[in-house]
N, C-alpha and C positions, 0 to 999 in steps of 0.2 A: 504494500500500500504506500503512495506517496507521500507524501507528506510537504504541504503548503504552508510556506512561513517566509518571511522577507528577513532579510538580517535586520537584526536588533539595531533601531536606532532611524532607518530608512523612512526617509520622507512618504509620507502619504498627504492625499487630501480627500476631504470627504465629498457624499455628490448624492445630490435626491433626486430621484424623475421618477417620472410617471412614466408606465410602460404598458401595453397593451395586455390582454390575460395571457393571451396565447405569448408572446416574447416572454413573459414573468413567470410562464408553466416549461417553455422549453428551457429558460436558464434553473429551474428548479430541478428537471430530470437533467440535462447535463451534469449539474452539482453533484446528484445522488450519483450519477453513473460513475463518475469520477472522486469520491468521495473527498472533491471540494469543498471548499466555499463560492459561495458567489461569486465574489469579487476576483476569484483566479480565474473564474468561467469567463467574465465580462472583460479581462485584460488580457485572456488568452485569444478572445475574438476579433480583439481592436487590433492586437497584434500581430491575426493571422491572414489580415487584409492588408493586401501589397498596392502603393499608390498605381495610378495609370495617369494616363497626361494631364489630367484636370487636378489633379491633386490627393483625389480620392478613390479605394477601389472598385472597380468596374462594376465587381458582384454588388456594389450594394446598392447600385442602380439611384443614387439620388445625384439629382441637378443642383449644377452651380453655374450663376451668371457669367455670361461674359467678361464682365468688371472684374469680378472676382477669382478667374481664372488667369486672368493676365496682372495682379495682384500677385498669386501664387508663383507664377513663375518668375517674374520679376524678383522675389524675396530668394525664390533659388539660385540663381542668377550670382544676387549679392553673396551666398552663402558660401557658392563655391568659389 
């Protein structure tokens, strides 16, 4: 069994939203399957989504303006 823990000391922040029943029952059986917590379920999923040109990944199918895409790459731009 694995075992979920951050090193002692590791920055967190906390975060409330509302979420649909069906997203709140499938992060529910995730957890159990994986004898999680939530919160490794919710940071494993953020993290298993890889950016595509817009900034965000593909699979999750949401829109980002114009404005706002050319925002994003600009900031990448400066990073590198």
């Amino acid at each position: 069994m694995a075992t979920y823990r951050r090193e002692r000391g590791a920055p967190t922040v906390g975060m409330h939203m509302k979420l649909s029943p069906e997203v709140k029952s499938l992060i529910d059986e995730y957890a159990s399957v994986a004898n999680a917590p939530q919160w490794a379920i919710v940071e494993a999923a953020i993290r298993a989504g890889k950016p595509g040109p817009n900034g965000l990944p593909p699979e999750w199918e949401l829109e980002v303006g114009d404005e706002q895409i050319v925002m994003q790459l600009d900031s990448r731009k400066k990073a590198t």
